[in-house]
C-alpha positions in Angstrom: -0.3 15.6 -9.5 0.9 17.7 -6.5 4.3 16.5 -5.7 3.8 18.5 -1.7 0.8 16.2 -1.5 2.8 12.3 -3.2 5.0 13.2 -0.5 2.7 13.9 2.3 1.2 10.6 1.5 4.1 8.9 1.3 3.3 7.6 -2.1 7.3 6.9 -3.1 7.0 3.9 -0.8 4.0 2.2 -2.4 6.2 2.7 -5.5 8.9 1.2 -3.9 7.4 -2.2 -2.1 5.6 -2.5 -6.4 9.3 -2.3 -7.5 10.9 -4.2 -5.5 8.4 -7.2 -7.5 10.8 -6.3 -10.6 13.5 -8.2 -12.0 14.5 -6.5 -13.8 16.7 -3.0 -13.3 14.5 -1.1 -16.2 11.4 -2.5 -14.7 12.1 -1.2 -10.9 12.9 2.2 -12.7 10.2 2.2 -14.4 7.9 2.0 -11.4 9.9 3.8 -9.5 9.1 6.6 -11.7 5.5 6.0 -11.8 2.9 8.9 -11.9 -1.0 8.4 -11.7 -2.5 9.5 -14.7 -5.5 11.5 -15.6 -6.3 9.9 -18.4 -9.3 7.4 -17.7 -8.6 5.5 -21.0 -4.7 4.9 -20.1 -5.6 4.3 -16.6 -8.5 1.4 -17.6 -5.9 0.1 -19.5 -3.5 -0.3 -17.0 -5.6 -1.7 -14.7 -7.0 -4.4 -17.7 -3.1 -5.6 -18.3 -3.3 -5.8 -14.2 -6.5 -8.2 -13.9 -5.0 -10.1 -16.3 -1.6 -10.7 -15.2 -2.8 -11.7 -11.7 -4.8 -13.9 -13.4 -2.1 -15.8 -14.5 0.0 -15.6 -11.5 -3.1 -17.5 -9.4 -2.3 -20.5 -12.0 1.4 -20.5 -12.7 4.1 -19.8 -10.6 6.7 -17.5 -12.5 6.8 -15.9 -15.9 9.9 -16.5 -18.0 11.7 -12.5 -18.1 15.2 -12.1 -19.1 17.5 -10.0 -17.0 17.6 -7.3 -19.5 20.2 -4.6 -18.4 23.5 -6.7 -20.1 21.8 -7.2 -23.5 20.4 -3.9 -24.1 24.5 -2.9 -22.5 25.7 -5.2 -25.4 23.5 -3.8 -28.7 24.8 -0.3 -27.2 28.3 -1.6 -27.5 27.8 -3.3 -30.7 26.3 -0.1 -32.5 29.6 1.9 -31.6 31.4 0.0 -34.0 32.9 -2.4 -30.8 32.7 -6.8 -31.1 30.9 -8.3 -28.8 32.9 -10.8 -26.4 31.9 -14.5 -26.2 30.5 -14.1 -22.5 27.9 -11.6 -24.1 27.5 -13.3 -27.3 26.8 -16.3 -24.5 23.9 -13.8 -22.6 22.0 -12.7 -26.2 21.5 -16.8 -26.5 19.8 -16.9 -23.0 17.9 -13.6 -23.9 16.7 -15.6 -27.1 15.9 -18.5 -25.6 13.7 -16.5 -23.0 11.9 -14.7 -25.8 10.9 -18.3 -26.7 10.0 -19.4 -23.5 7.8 -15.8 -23.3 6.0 -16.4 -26.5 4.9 -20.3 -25.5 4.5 -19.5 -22.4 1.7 -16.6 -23.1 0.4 -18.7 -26.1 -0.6 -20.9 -23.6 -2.4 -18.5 -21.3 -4.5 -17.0 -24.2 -8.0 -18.1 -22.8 -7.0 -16.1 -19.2 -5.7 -13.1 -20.6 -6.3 -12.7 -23.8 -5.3 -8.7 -23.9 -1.7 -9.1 -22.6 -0.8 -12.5 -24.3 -1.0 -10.9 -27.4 1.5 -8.8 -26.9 4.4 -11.7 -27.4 3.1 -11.4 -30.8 5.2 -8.5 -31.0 8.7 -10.9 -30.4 10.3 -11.4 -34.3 11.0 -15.6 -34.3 15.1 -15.2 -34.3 16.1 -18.8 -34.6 18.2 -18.5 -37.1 20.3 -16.0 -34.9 20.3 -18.1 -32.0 21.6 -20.8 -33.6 24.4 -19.6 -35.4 25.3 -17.9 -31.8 25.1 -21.2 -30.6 27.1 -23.0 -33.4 30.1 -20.8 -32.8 30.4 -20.9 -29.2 30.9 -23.6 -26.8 31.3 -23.3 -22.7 31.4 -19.3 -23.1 33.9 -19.6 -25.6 34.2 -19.5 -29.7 34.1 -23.2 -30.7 36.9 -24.7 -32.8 34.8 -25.3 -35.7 33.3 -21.9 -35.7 35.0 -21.2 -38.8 37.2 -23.9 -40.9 40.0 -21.3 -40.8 40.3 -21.6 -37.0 40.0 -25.3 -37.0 42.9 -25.8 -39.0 44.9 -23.3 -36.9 43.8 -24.5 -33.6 44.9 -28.0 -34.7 48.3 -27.0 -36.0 48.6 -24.8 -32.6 48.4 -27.8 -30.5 50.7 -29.9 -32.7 53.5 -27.5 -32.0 53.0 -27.1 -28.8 53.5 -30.6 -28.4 56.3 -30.6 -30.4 57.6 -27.6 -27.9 56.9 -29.1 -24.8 58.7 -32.8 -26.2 62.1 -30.5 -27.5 62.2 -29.3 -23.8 61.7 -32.8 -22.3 64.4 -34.3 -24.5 66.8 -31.4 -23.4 66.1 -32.5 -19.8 66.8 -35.9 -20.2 70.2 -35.5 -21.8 73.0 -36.2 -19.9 74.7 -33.3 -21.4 72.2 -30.8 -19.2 71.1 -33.1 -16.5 73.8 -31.6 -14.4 73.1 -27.8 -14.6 69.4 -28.8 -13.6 67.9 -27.2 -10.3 64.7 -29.9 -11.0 64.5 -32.8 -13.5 61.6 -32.2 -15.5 60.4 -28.8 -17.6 58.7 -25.8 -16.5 56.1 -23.5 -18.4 56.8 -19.7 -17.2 54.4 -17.4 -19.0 53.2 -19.8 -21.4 56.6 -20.9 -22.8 58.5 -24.5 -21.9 61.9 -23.8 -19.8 64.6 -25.7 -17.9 65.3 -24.8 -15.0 69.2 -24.2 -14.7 71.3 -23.7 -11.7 72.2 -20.3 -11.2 75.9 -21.0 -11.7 75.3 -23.3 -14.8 73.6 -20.5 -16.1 75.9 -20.3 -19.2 76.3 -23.6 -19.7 72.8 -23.7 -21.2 72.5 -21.2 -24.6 69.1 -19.9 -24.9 66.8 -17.1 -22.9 66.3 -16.2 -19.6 62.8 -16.3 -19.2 62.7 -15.5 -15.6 64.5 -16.4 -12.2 63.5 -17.8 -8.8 62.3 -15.4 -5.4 65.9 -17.2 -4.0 67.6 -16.4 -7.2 69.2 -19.8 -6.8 67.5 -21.1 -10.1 67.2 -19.5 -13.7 64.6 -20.6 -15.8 66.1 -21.0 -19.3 64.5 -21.4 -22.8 66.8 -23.4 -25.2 67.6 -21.9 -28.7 66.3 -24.7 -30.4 63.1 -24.8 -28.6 62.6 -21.0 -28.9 62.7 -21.9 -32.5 59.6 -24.4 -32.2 58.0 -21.5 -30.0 58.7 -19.0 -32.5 55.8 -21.4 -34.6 53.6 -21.4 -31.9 53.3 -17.7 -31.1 53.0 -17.0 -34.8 50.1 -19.3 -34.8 48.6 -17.6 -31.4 48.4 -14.7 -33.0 46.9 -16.1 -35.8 43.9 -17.5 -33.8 43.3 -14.1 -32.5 42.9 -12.1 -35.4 40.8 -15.1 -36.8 38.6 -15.0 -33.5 38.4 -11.6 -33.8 36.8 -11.6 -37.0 34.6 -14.3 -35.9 33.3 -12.0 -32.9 32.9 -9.2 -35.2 30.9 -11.6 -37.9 28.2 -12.5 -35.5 28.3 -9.4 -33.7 27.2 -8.1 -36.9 24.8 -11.0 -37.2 22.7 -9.6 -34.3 22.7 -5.8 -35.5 21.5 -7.0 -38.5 17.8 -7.8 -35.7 18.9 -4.9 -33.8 15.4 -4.2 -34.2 13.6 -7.1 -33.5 15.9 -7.2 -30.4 14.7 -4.4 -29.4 11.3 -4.7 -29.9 11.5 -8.0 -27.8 13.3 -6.6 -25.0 10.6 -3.6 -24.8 7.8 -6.4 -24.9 9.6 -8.0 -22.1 10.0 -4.9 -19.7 6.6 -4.0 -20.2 5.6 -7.6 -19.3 8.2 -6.8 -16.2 6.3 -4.0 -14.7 2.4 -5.6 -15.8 3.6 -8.8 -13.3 5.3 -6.6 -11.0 2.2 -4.8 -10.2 -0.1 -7.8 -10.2 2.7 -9.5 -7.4 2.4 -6.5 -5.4 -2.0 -6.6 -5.7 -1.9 -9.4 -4.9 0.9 -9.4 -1.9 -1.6 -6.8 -0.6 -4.8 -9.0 -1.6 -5.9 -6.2 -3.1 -9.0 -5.7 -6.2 -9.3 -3.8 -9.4 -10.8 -0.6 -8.6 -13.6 0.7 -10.4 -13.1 4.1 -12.1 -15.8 6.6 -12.7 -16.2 10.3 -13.5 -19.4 10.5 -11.3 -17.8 11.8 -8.6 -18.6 8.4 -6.4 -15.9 7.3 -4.0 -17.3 3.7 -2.6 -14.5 1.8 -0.9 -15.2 -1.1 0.8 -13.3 -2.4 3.6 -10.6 -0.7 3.0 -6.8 -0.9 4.5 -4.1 1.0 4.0 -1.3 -0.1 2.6 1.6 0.1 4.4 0.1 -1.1 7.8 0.1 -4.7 6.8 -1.5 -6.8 9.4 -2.1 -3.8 11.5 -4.7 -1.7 9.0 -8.0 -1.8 10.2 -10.8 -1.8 7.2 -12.7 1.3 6.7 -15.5 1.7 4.3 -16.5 5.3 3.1 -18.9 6.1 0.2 -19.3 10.1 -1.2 -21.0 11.0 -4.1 -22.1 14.1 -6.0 -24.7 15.0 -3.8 -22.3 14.1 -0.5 -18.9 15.0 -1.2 -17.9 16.5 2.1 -17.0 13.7 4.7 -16.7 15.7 8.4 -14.2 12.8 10.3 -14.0 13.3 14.3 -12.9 11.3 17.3 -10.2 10.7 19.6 -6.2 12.0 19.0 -4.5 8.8 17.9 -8.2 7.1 17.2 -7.1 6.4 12.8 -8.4 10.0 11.7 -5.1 11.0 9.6 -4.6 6.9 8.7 -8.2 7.7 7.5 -7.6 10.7 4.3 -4.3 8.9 3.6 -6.1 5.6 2.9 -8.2 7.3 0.8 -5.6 9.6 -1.2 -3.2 6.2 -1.6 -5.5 4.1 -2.9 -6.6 6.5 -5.2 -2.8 7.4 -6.5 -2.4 3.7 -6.9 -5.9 3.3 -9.0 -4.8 6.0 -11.3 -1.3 4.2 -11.8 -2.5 0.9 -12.8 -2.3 -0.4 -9.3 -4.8 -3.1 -7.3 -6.0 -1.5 -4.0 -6.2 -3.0 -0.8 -10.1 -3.1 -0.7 -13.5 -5.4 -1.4 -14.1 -6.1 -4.8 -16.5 -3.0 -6.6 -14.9 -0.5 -4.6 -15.2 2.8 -6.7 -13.2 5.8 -6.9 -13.7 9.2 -9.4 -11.2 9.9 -11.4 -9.3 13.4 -10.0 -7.1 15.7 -11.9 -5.9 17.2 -8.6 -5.7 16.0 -5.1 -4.3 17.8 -2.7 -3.4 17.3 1.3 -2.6 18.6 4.4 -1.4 17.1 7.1 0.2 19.2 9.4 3.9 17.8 8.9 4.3 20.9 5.9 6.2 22.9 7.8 8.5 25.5 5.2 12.4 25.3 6.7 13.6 27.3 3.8 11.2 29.9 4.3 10.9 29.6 8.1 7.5 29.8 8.4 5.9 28.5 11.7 3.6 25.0 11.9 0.2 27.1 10.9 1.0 30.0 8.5 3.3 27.4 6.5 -0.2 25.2 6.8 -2.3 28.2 5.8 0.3 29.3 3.1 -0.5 25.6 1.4 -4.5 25.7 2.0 -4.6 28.9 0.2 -2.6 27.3 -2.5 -5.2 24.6 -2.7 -8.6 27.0 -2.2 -6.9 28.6 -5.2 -6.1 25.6 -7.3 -9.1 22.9 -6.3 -12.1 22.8 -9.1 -14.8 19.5 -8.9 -12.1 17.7 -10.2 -10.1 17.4 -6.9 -9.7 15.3 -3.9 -9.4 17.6 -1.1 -8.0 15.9 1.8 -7.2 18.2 5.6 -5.8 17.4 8.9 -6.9 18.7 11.9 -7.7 21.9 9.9 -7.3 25.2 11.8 -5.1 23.6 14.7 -2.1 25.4 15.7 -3.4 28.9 16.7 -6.4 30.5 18.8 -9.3 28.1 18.9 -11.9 30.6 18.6 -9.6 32.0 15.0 -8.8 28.5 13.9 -12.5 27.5 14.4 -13.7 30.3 12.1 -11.3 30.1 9.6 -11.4 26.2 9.3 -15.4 26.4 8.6 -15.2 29.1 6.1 -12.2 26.9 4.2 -14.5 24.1 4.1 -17.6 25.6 3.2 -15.3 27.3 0.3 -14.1 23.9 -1.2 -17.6 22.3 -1.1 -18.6 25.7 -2.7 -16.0 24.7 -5.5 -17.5 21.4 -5.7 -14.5 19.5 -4.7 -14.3 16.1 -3.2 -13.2 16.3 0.6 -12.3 14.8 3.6 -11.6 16.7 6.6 -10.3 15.8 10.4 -11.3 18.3 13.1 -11.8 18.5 16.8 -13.7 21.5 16.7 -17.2 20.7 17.5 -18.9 23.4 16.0 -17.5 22.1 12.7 -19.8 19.0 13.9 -23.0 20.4 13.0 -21.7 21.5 9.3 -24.0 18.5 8.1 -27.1 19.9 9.7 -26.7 23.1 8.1 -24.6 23.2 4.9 -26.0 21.0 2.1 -23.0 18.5 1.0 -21.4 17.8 4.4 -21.5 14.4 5.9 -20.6 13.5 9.1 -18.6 10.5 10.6 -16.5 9.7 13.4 -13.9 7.2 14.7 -14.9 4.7 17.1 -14.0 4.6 20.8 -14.3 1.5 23.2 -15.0 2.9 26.7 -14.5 -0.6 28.0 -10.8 -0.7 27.2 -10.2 3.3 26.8 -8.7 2.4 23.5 -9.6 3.5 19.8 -10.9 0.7 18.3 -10.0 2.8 14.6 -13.4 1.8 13.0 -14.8 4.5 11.2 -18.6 5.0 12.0 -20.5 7.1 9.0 -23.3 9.2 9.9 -22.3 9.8 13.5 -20.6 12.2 15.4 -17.7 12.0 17.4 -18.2 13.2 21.1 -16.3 14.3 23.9 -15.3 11.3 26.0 -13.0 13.1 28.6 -16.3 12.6 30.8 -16.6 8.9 30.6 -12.5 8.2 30.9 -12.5 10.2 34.1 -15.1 8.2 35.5 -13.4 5.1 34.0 -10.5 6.0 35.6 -11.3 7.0 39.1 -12.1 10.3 39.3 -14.8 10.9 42.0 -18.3 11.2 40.0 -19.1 14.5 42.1 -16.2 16.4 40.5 -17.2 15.0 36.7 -20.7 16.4 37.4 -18.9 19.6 38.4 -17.0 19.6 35.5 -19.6 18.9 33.0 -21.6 21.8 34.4 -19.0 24.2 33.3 -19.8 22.8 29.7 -23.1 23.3 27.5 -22.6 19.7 26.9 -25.0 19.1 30.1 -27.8 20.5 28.3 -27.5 18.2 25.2 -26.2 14.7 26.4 -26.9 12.7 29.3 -24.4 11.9 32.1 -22.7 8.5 30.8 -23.1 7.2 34.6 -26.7 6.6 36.3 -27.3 8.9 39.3 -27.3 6.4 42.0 -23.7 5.6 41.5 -22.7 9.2 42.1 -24.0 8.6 46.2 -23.6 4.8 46.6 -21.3 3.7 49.9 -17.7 3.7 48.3 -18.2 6.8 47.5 -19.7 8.4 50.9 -16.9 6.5 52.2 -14.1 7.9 50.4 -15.8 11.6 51.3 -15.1 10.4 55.0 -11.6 9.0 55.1 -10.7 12.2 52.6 -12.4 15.0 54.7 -10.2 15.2 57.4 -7.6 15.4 54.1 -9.3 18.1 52.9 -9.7 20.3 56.3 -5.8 20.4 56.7 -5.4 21.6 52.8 -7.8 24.4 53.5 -5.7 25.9 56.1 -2.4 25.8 54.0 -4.2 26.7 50.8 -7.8 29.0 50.9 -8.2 28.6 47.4 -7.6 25.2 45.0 -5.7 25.8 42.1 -6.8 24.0 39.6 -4.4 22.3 36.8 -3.9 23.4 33.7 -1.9 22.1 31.0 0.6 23.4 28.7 -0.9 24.3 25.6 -4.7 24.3 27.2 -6.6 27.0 25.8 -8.6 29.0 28.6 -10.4 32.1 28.7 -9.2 35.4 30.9 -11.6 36.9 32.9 -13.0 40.5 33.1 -12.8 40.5 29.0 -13.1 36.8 28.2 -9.8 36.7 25.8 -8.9 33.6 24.7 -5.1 32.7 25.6 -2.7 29.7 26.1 -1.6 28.2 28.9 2.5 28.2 28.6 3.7 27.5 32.2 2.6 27.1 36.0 1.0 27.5 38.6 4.1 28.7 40.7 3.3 29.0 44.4 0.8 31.6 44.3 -1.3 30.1 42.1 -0.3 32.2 38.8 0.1 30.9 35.2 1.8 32.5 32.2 -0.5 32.8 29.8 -0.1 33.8 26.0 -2.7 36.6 25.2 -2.2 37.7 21.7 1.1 37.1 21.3 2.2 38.2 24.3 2.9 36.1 27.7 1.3 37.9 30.8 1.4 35.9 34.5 -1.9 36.1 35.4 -3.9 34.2 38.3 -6.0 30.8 37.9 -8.7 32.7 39.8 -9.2 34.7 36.4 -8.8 31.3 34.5 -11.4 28.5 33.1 -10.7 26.1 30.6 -12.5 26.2 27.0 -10.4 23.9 25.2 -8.0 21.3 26.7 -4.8 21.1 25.0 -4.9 17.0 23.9 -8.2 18.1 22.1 -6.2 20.7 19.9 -2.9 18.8 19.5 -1.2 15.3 18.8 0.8 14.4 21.8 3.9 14.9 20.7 3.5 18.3 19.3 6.2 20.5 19.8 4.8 23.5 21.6 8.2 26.1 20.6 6.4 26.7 17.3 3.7 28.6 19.6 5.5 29.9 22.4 9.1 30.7 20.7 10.0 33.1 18.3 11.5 31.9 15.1 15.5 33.0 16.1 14.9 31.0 18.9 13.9 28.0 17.4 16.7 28.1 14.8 19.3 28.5 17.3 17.9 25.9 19.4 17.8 23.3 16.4 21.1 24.5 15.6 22.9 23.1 18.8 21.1 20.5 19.2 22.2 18.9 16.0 26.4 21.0 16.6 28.4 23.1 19.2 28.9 26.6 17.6 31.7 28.3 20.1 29.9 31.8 21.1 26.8 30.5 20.4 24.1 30.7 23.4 20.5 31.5 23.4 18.0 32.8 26.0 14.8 31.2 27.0 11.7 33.2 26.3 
């Protein structure tokens, strides 16, 4: 798949909320990883392990998996030749125990899912490792009776050190030493018995300094004859710990011997990691199993997208091989782009194995490409502007897309002259249908509207608009076409009905669709009233100003009278009435008598669009965005 596009879409965060449904480390990795396949048998697989895991999850609460990242640590260990400790020896018993759990535990959900239980089949029975594991350790540690060998030396060990500690007690209790004593009873300093002498006593007392007080008042003294009962001890110390040692190495050995069963079981139980992880996440999301055909038939029903939560308004769409062109118009900010990126997500997550937020029997064909533009492309390293890095990536596409491929463009042909864009944005799609590919497309350009009246394959639809509230209400509306409603929110808004009249007669849109107000409204009394109390107004802004000047906005496209070139609007008016304008490249001042509007600026571009990418030159812009982000001493840059 187009990594340009997984980006776009922002697939790496679908694949990050499924992870984050993993417990274990390999697991998260694993879908973290994830790529949708093109392989329809792999992917109907998937999705089968998927069905059946949720159904499992809707009757149980958890499913016994094993943290599996210090085990598979501790087989690595033990195959370099290295024991294993008793606190790992003490984590292979709790993976053990969990491969038990995993096998009864799916033996008992058989009848739900019978494809997935099957695979705790796979887990070797390893009782017989388990419980020698368990016979030689106790509380995290190697048990006396792990061996007979370090029974008997563990029970000699404690008889001396009895023996040690009741030497140094005596000692303290004879009168011959009571004296030279700092305190009357026996210390232990690093493990060995001493008396603590007063530093001027010191050599009173034969035996070793074992260590001396922060005050150096008192020096803590280790009798000759009980050194000589230590002496026993230590020897035996370090016979315990080459005795342990061999132990650890014994039933290290033990488990290499099933290195292979382990390992076996602790892939069973990573793949069970990422099946449940998935089903969590479908159904966090209460999403379906898609349906996946190669008949070119995308049928979703109701819809969301993903990462809106709450928010996501359902949207059903259905293409198929005789409509696989979907036309999508409406409003700047009405769901259009939420719109193709529903579509391209849910159709990534089908062909990973994932549920989709949508009705039951939604459909989706299975695409060995898909490919989107958004607009948000833009090449830094290359330092191409907004549209030619756009264009650079639709030729890419037009090049690459076959009937295989989901096609999916924003606001196509934005970005540069309208009347240029226009062309080139219908001759892109009539190319891709051409091809046979699968496509949804955003546009404001209405003669890309009538595509579906005259090019076979083209459907048309539009996002809905409530001109109660002035809001979008983001329903998508198949079969219709998105119009113009600058008309009715003016009206809505205030705007005096004479001057929307005035307004639509500059159109052609007068001589296809009604006025959206009735007549009598345009001449009722508030209206002759406000004429009144405003004329005197008016009289008074004649005399200071012959001519109105009417208000364009940056960005507006207009056309420049005697030639009708097409230009945009970059600043103004100034006091005389003059605009720049951008004509071919070039900015000329020019006056709004020689000025009409063809194509408002919010009808061409998102309202946040930064308008330097048309206006500036590419130095500029990289200066600009290089002190904005540091001061550079010297560095200074001159408007344009």
């Amino acid at each position: 798949m187009d990594k340009n596009t997984i980006n776009i879409l922002e697939y790496h965060r679908i694949l990050e909320q499924a992870a984050s449904y993993a417990l274990t480390n390999k697991a998260k990795n694993t879908l973290m990883s994830s790529t949708p396949s093109i392989d329809k048998k792999q992917i109907d697989q998937m999705l089968l392990e998927v069905a059946e895991a949720a159904k499992i999850l809707k009757i149980t609460a958890s499913v016994p998996i094993h943290s599996l990242d210090e085990v598979a640590s501790s087989l690595v260990q033990a195959q370099k030749g290295l024991y294993l400790k008793p606190d790992q020896l003490t984590k292979v018993i709790t993976f053990l125990e969990h491969c038990k759990k995993l096998k009864r535990f799916m033996r008992d959900k058989e009848a739900v899912a019978p494809i997935i239980t099957s695979y705790a089949l796979s887990i070797e029975n390893l009782q017989t490792l388990e419980d020698e594991l368990t016979r030689s350790l106790k509380h995290g540690q190697i048990d006396d009776y792990a061996t007979p060998e370090l029974a008997k030396i563990r029970r000699h060990l404690r008889q001396k050190q009895v023996e040690v500690k009741g030497k140094a007690e005596e000692m303290v209790r004879s009168k011959r030493v009571t004296t030279f004593l700092q305190e009357k009873h026996v210390i232990e300093k690093n493990g060995q018995y001493t008396l603590p002498i007063k530093k001027e006593f010191k050599n009173k007392v034969q035996g070793q300094v074992i260590d001396v007080s922060a005050s150096g008042a008192t020096v803590f003294i280790m009798p000759n004859n009980v050194a000589k009962l230590q002496e026993e001890v230590d020897f035996l110390i370090l016979s315990e710990e080459n005795e342990l040692q061999q132990i650890l190495y014994t039933l290290t050995g033990l488990i290499l011997e099933k290195e292979h069963e382990m390992t076996v079981a602790m892939d069973t139980m990573h793949h069970y990691d990422v099946i449940f992880a998935k089903a969590k996440y479908g159904l966090h999301l209460k999403g379906t199993i898609p349906v996946l055909n190669e008949e070119y038939i995308v049928d979703l029903k109701k819809a969301r997208h993903p990462l809106l939560g709450e928010m996501a308004v359902p949207l059903s769409i259905r293409l198929g091989i005789d409509d696989r062109a979907l036309v999508i118009t409406g409003p700047n900010t009405g769901g259009k782009t939420v719109t193709l990126k529903t579509v391209g997500l849910l159709t990534l997550m089908a062909q990973t194995g994932l549920m989709i937020p949508a009705e039951q029997g939604s459909c989706l064909h299975l695409f060995t490409k898909i490919y989107a533009d958004m607009g948000d492309g833009q090449s830094i390293d290359e330092n191409l502007s907004t549209f030619s890095s756009r264009l650079k990536n639709i030729i890419h596409i037009l090049e690459e897309a076959h009937e295989n491929t989901l096609v999916l463009l924003d606001e196509l042909g934005s970005g540069t002259d309208p009347n240029e864009g226009m062309a080139l944005a219908q001759i892109i799609l009539e190319q891709l249908v051409d091809k046979g590919v699968t496509l949804l497309a955003t546009t404001h350009y209405s003669q890309l509207k009538n595509l579906a009246q005259t090019k076979e394959g083209f459907i048309n639809c539009s996002m809905e608009f409530d001109l109660e509230t002035l809001k979008p209400t983001y329903r998508l509306l198949l079969g219709e076409t998105g119009k113009s409603q600058a008309f009715h929110i003016a009206i809505k808004l205030g705007m005096h009905p004479t001057l929307v009249e005035r307004a639509r007669n500059l159109t052609s849109a007068d001589k296809l669709e009604k006025s959206p107000f009735p007549e009598d409204d345009i001449y009722d009394k508030s209206y002759q009233k406000q004429i009144a109390v405003n004329k005197y107004g008016r009289s008074v802004q004649r005399k200071k100003q012959s001519t109105s000047v009417p208000l364009f906005n940056q960005g507006d496209n207009v056309k420049v009278s005697p030639h009708g070139e097409t230009g945009i609007v970059y600043q103004g008016p100034d006091d005389g009435g003059n605009y720049i304008v951008q004509v071919k490249g070039e900015k000329q001042t020019i006056n709004h008598k020689r000025l009409t509007i063809y194509i408002q600026a919010k009808e061409l571009y998102p309202e946040d669009y930064d308008f330097d990418t048309v206006f500036k030159s590419k130095e500029y812009r990289k200066k600009k965005h290089l002190m904005e982000r540091k001061f550079v001493e010297g560095l200074s840059i001159k408007d344009e």
